[in-house]
Phi, psi and omega in degrees: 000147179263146168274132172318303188262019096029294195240054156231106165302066180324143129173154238344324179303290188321269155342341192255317212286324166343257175349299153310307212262352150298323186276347164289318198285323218274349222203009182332327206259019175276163156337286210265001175323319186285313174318307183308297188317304190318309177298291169001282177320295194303304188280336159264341184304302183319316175299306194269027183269168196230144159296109191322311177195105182277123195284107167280117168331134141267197196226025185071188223263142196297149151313111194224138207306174164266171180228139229285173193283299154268135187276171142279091225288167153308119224235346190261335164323305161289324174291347183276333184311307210263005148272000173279000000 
């Protein structure tokens, strides 16, 4: 048998967030409900926050052209050599 939760990534948040709001559905008239919501609140905010500044990877070492067999001198360089 496949287990239900098999290809759904869990985790704390997720598991925390259950658990409150099972403990709310089952306990509406207890002392602490208002305390619980506060968490609630506080435990989705986190889920649904986007990551402040996600660090971009480089890629191993800059690209660099290749270079040709013959280079290609300055041609007015020359023409000045070879008229001193």
């Amino acid at each position: 048998m496949m287990n239900i939760m098999e290809g759904y990534k869990m985790n704390e948040n997720i598991l925390i967030e259950n658990a409150i709001l099972a403990f709310l559905h089952h306990y509406p008239e207890h002392n602490w409900v208002n305390d619980y919501k506060v968490l609630l609140d506080k435990v989705q905010t986190i889920r649904h926050a986007k990551p402040e500044d996600a660090e971009v990877r480089k890629r191993g070492r800059p690209a660099k052209r290749q270079r040709k067999k013959e280079t290609t001198s300055n041609t007015s360089s020359k023409e000045e050599s070879e008229t001193t």
